[in-house]
N, C-alpha and C positions, 0 to 999 in steps of 0.2 A: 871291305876287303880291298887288299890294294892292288895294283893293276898287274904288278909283276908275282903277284899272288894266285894268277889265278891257275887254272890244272891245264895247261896244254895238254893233248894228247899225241903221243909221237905213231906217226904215220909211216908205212911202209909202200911204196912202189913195188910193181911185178916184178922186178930185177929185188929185189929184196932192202933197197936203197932207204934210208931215212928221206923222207921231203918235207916241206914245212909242213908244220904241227898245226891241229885246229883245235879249237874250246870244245867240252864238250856240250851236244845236242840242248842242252838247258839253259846256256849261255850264249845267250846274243852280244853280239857288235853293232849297239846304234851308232851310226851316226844322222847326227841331225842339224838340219838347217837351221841356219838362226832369222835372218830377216826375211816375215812373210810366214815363219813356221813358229817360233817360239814367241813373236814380237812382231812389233808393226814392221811395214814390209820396206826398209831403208836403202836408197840406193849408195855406192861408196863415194860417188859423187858430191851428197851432202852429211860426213862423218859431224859435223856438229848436230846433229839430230839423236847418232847412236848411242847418246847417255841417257836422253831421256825417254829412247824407245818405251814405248807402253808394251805391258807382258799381254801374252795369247789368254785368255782362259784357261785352264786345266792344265797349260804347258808344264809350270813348275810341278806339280802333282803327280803327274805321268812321270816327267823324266827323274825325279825322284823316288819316285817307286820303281821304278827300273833297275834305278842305282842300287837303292838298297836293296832289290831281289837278288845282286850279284853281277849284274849283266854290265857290261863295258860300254860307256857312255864319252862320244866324241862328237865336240860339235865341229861338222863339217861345212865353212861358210866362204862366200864368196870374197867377205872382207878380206883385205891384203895386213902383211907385218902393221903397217903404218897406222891401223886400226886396233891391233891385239891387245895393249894396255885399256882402252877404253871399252873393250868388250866384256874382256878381264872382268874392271871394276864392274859394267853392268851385271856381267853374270852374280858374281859374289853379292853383290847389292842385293839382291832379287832371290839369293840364297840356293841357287843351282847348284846340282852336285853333279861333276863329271871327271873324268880322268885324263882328259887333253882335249886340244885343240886343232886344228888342220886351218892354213888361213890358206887363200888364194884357188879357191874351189873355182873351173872356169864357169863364166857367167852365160846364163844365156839360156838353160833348162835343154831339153830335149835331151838328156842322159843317157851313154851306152854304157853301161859299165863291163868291163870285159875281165874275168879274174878266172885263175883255175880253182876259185875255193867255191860253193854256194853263195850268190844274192840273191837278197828276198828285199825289191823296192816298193817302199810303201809312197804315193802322194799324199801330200799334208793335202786336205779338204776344207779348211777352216775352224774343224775341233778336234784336240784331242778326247779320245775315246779308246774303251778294252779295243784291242785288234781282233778281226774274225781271219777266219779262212776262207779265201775267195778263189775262184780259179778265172784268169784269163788268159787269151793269146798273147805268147810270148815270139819276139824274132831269136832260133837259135843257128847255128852254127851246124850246115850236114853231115853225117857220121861217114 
């Protein structure tokens, strides 16, 4: 399916307003890390290493089922423009299916993400595997 295919659903605010639309409920937004989550873990330091990065176990398998479940697949990486052609060719090489790219993810970990839509962050652990349900303390925002 292609990306601009997929079913928005149109949302209304208490004033009766359209606001941005979300996917539905069965349709996830991966985004995924590539160095250290998909691949050996490369810093942008040394870009002559990112062709020949070695793949994760299970990565291609996972994020291809993903794909083809429907669900909207973007790799979200710390690499900058100056990298995107050589990531490009790694992904295709390796046979990756996704729907875009984000380069210039800021480095350094420790992630707030702040959005008014639902995040649900998963840490990469060293394998991909089914996802469960887990519940932990989260820092939110007081009502």
């Amino acid at each position: 399916m292609n990306l601009n295919d997929k079913p928005l659903q149109t949302i209304y605010n208490e004033k009766g307003e359209t606001i941005s639309p979300v996917l539905p409920a069965e349709i996830k937004n991966f985004l995924i890390d590539i160095d250290g989550t998909i691949c050996d873990d490369i810093p942008n330091e040394e870009p002559e290493r990112m062709g020949t990065a070695e793949i994760y176990p299970d990565a291609l398998e996972f994020v291809n089922k993903w794909y083809d479940e429907g669900h909207i697949i973007f790799f979200f990486t710390s690499r900058t423009e100056a990298h995107r052609e050589i990531t490009e060719k790694w992904l295709a090489e390796h046979g990756f299916k996704y729907h875009g790219m984000i380069m210039g993810k800021p480095r350094g970990g420790n992630y707030h993400w702040i959005d008014n839509h639902i995040v649900r962050a998963t840490q990469f652990k060293g394998k991909f595997t089914d996802m469960v349900l887990r519940s932990h303390d989260i820092e939110v925002f007081l009502p």
